[in-house]
C-alpha positions in Angstrom: 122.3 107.5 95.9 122.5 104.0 98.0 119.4 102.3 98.2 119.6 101.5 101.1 119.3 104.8 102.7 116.4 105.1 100.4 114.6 102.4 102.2 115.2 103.3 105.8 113.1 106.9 104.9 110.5 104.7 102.8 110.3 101.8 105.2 109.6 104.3 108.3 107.4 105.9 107.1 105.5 102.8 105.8 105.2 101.8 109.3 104.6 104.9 110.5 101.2 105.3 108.8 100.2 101.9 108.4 101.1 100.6 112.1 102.1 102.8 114.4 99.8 105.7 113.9 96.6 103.5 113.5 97.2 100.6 115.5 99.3 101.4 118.2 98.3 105.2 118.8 94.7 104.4 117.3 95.1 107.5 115.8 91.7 108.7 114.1 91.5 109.2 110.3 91.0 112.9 110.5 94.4 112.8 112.4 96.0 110.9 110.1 95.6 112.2 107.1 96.6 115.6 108.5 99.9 113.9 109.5 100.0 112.4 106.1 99.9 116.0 104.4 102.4 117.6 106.6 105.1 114.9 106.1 103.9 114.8 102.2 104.3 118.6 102.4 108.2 118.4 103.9 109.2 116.1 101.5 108.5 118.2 98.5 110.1 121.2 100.3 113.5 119.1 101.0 113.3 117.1 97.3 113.1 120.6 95.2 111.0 121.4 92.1 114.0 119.2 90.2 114.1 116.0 92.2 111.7 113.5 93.4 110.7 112.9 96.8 111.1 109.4 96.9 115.1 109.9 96.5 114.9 112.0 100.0 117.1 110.0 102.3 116.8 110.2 106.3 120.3 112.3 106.2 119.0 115.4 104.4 116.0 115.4 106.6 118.5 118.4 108.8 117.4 120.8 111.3 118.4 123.3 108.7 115.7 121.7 105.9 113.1 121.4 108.5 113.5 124.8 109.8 113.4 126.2 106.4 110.4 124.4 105.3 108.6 126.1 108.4 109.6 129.4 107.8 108.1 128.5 103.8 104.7 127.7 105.8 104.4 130.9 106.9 105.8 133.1 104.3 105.2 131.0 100.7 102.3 129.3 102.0 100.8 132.3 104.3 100.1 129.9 107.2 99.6 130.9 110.7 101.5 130.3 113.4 99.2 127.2 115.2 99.6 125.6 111.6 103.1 125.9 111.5 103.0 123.9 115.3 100.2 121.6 113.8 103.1 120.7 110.7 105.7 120.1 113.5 103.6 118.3 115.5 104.0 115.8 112.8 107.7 115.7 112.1 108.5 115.1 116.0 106.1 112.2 115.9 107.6 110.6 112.7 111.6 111.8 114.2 110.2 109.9 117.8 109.0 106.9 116.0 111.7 106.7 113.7 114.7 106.9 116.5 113.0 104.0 118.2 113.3 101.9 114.5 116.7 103.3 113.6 118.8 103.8 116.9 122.0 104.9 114.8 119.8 108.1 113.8 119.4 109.0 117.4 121.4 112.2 117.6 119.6 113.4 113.9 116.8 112.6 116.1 117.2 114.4 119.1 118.6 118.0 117.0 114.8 117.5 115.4 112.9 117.3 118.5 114.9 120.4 119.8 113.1 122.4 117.1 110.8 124.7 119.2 107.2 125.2 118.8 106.0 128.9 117.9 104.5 130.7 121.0 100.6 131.8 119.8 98.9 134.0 121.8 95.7 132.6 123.4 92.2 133.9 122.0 88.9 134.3 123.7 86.7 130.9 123.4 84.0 131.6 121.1 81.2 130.7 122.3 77.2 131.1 122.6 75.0 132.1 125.3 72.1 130.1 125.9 69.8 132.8 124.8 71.9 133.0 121.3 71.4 129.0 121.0 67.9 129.4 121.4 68.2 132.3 118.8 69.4 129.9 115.9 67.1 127.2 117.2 64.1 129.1 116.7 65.2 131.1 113.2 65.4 127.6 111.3 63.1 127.1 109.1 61.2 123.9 110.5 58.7 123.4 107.4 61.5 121.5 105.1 63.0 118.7 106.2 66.8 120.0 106.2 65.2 122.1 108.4 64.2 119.4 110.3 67.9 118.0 110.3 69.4 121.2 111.2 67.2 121.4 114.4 68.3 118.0 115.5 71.7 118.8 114.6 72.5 121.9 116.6 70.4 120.4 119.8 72.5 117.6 119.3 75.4 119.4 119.6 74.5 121.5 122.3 73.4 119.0 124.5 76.3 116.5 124.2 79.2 118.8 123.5 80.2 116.4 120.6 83.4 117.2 118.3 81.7 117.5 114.5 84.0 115.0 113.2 81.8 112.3 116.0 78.2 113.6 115.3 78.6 112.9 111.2 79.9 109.6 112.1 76.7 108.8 114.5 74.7 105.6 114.0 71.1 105.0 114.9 72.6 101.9 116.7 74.7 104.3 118.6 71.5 105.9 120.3 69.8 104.8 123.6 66.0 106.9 122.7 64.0 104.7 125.7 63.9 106.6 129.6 67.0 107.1 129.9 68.0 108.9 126.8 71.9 108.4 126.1 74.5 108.6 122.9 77.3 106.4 122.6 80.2 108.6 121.0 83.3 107.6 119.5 86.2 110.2 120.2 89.7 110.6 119.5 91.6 107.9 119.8 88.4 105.6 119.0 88.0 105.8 122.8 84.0 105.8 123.3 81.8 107.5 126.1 78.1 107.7 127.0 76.5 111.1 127.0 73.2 111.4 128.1 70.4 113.5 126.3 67.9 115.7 127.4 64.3 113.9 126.8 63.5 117.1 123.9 66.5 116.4 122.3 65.9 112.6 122.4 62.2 113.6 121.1 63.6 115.4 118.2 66.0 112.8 117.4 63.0 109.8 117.6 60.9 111.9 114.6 63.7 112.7 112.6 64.9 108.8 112.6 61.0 108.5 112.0 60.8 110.9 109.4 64.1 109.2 107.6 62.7 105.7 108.0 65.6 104.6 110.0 65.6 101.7 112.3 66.6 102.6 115.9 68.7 99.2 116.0 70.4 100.1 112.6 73.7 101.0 112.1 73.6 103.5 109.9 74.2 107.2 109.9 71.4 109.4 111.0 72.6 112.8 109.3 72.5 113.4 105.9 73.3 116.2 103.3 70.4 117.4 100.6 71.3 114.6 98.3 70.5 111.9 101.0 74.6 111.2 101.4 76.3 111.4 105.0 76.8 114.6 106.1 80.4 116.1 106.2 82.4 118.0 108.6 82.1 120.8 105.9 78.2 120.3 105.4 78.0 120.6 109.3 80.4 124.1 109.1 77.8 125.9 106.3 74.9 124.5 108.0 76.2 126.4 111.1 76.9 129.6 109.2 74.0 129.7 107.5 71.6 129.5 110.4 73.3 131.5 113.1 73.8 134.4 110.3 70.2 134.2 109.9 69.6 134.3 113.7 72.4 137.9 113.8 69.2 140.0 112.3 67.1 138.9 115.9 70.2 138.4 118.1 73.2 140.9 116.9 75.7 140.0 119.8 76.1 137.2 117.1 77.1 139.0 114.5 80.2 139.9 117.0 81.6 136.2 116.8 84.0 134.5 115.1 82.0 130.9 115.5 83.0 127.7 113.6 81.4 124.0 115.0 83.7 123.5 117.9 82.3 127.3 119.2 79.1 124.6 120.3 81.6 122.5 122.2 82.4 125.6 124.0 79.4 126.4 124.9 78.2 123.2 126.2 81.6 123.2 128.3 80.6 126.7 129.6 77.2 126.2 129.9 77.8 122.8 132.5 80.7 125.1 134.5 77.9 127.6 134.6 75.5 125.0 136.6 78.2 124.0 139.2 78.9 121.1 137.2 82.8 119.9 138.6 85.6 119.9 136.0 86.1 116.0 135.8 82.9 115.7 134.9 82.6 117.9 132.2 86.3 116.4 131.1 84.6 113.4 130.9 81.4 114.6 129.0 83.5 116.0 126.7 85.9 113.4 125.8 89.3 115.3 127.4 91.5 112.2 127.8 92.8 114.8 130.5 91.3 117.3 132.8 94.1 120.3 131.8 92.4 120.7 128.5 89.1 121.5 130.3 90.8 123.5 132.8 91.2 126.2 130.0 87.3 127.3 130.2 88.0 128.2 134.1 90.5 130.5 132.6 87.5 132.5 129.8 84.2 131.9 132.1 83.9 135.6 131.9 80.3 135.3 134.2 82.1 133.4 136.7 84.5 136.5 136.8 81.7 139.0 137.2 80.4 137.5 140.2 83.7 137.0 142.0 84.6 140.6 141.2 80.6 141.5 143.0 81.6 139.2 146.5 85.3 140.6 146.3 85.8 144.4 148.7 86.7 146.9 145.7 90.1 149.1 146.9 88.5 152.4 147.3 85.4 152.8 148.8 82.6 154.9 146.7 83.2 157.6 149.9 87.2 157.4 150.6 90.0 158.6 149.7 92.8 156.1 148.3 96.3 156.4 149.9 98.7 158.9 149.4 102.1 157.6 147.9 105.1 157.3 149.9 108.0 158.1 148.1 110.5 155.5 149.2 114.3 156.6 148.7 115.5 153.4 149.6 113.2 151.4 146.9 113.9 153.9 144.4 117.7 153.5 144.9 117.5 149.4 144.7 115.4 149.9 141.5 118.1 151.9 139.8 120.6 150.1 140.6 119.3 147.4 139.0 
């Protein structure tokens, strides 16, 4: 095995995750490490239970390995189809990266990024009504203090439309509690944006940094788990389980829904269309570095639907009688010659 070729793998994909990905694409950790796993994951598919991965040379990084080692997501490992794209996602940002270090690898390049994404089809956006929110909200248990935290937590995400991964990562220092409320949140791509808060939701936030002993001016995170550590993406998930599957015994459209934290996201996205609130403001509340991402909730407001169908003339009137069919010889003819 020639070193070198060794080192070209090894020495791309040192710069991959230690420059490019952070420092030039100011990738965030969560998106990193998921990067980090997929290539990790290839690797160990092309090297074999017999060889080691760090022998893998660029060479025997084919189309033919890579298309294998999808098909082995999806049958070995039982992953879905938006996982599979998620994995290759990946490899065509390490291939794009790597034909701009290693020009003589272009055309090894170019096969790779051919490699076609798997068409998934597109599910309803989960999401809750304001009514359900409200639900949850008022079937937590206020007299403990996680209680307490959860309150904050789900108004918190209601009202700015925050990803999970930026409310666990929120500093009292980020928060602006004086007339006007605002939050400063941190999104993908470290790019910050100011959301503003409803004065309740400020209130709530003020006793709970209160009730913590946190310093408004600190910087220091302003959700924590039971044990008094930062709370986790995961601690944020089974908070959210457990209090709207409480809320489903007063409210059972939610027992219906397949929610998870970004289903909030959602619903603040929906519930600011719902208000006449224009797109590229929303994009911006949300943190949609462009306004086609936010264009999707156009597509599932199923309200907005309802009262376009109600202004729009229906085909047959309650009283008439719907035209007879014309049998067209001519048509019929073209069609079946076809």
């Amino acid at each position: 095995m020639n070193p070198t070729a060794r080192s070209v793998l090894s020495g791309a994909l040192h710069g991959f995750f230690t420059e490019y990905l952070p420092r030039q694409r100011a990738m965030s950790p969560h998106t990193l490490h998921s990067y980090r796993d997929s290539l990790k994951l290839l690797l160990r598919f092309v090297a074999g239970k017999k060889h080691d991965p760090s022998t893998i040379t660029v060479e025997q990084l084919t189309v033919n390995q890579i298309l294998a080692f999808l098909d082995h997501l999806e049958s070995g490992r039982r992953n879905k189809a938006c996982t599979r794209n998620v994995r290759l996602t990946a490899i065509h940002s390490f291939f794009r990266y790597l034909g701009g270090l290693h020009p003589e690898h272009l055309e090894q390049v170019q096969r790779v990024l051919s490699i076609p994404f798997k068409r998934v089809a597109t599910r309803e956006i989960q999401h809750l009504n304001l009514a359900e929110i409200q639900a949850v909200l008022n079937s937590i248990d206020r007299s403990t203090r996680d209680g307490r935290r959860d309150v904050v937590l789900v108004s918190l995400l209601f009202n700015t439309g925050a990803r999970v991964s930026e409310i666990v990562g929120l500093k009292a220092s980020d928060l602006r509690l004086l007339p006007p409320p605002s939050v400063l949140l941190q999104g993908k791509g470290r790019k910050e944006r100011i959301c503003p808060l409803w004065p309740e939701t400020a209130n709530l936030i003020r006793k709970h940094l209160e009730e913590l002993r946190i310093h408004p001016d600190r910087p220091e995170t302003i959700f924590h788990n039971h044990w008094g550590r930062a709370l986790t993406r995961f601690g944020v998930r089974f908070i959210l389980r457990k209090q709207v599957g409480k809320a489903a015994s007063n409210m059972p459209s939610l027992k219906q829904k397949r929610l998870h934290p970004h289903s909030l996201r959602h619903s603040t996205a929906l519930y600011l269309l719902r208000a006449g609130i224009d797109l590229s403001t929303i994009a911006h509340w949300l943190g949609h570095a462009s306004i086609n991402t936010t264009n999707k909730y156009l597509a599932f407001d199923l309200e907005a639907k309802r009262e376009a169908l109600s202004k729009a003339k229906p085909l047959v009137q309650p009283n008439g009688k719907a035209g007879a069919w014309r049998h067209n010889s001519k048509l019929i003819a073209w069609l079946e010659a076809l």
